[in-house]
C-alpha positions, 0 to 999 in steps of 0.5 A, spaced: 871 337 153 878 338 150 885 338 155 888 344 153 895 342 157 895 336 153 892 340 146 898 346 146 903 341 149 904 346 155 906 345 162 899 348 165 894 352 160 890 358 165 884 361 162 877 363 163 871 360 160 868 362 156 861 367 158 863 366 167 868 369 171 871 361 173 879 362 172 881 354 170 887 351 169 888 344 164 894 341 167 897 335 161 895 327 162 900 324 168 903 331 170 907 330 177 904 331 183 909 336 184 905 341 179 898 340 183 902 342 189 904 349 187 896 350 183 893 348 189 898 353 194 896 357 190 889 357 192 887 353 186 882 347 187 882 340 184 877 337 180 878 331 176 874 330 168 874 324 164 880 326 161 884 325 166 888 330 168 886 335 173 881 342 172 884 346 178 878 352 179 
């Protein structure tokens, strides 16, 4: 699984996946904490892949 953020060199990359309705957010390798805040005030939630940098759905 690819880390769009860290790919394209942006700040967060939202987007749904492919065939589901799940709206995803790939935040870059090391983001501050600062950043998962505001994604997580929100109403996204955290989850973590081997990449990694957060997934918030």
């Amino acid at each position: 699984m690819a880390n769009l953020a860290d790919e394209y060199g942006t700040d967060v990359e939202i987007y749904v996946k492919t065939l589901t309705t799940t709206l995803h957010a790939d935040t870059p390798t090391g983001a501050p904490a600062q950043l998962h805040d505001l994604l997580e005030q929100l109403g996204l939630e955290r989850h973590e892949y081997p990449t990694g940098a957060p997934l918030y759905i």
